[in-house]
N, C-alpha and C positions, 0 to 999 in steps of 0.2 A: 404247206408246212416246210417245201424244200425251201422257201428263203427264211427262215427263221432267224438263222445266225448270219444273215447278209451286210449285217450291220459291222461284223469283227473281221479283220483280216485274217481269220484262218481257210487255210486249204478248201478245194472238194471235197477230198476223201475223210477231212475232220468232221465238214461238215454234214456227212452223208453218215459219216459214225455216230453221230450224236442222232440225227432225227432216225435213225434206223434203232437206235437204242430206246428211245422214247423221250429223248431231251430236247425238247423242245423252246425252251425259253431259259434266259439264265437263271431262272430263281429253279429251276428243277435241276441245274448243278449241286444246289446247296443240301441236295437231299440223300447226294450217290459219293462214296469216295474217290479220293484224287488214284488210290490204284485203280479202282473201277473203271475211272473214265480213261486213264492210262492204257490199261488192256482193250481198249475199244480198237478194234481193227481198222486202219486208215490215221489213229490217232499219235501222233509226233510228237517231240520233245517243245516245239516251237508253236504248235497249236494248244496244247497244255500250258502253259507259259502266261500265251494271249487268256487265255480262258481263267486264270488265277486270278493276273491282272484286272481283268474286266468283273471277275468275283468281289474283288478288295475292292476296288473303287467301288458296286455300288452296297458293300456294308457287309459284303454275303462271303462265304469260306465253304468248300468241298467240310465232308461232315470226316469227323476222326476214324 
């Protein structure tokens, strides 16, 4: 599972926040808030950003 997010240019430590969280694929962003995923420890303004981006493009949005 640790390459999961190998496909996006965020960090190690973004992507050790997310599989350590349980996020494992982009469609399981669409299910947690954009604070949530914010408060992930290791998680930065610039790996947040990529991860929006890669949301919108494929159809998908952090839940309100």
């Amino acid at each position: 599972m640790a390459e999961a997010w190998s496909d996006l240019p965020i960090g190690a430590p973004a992507r050790r926040a997310l599989v350590g969280a349980g996020l494992a694929r982009l469609e399981d962003l669409a299910g947690v808030s954009r604070a949530q995923v914010a408060a992930l420890h290791g998680m930065g303004p610039k790996a947040l950003g990529i991860l929006e981006s890669a949301l919108a493009a494929a159809g998908l949005s952090f839940t309100a």
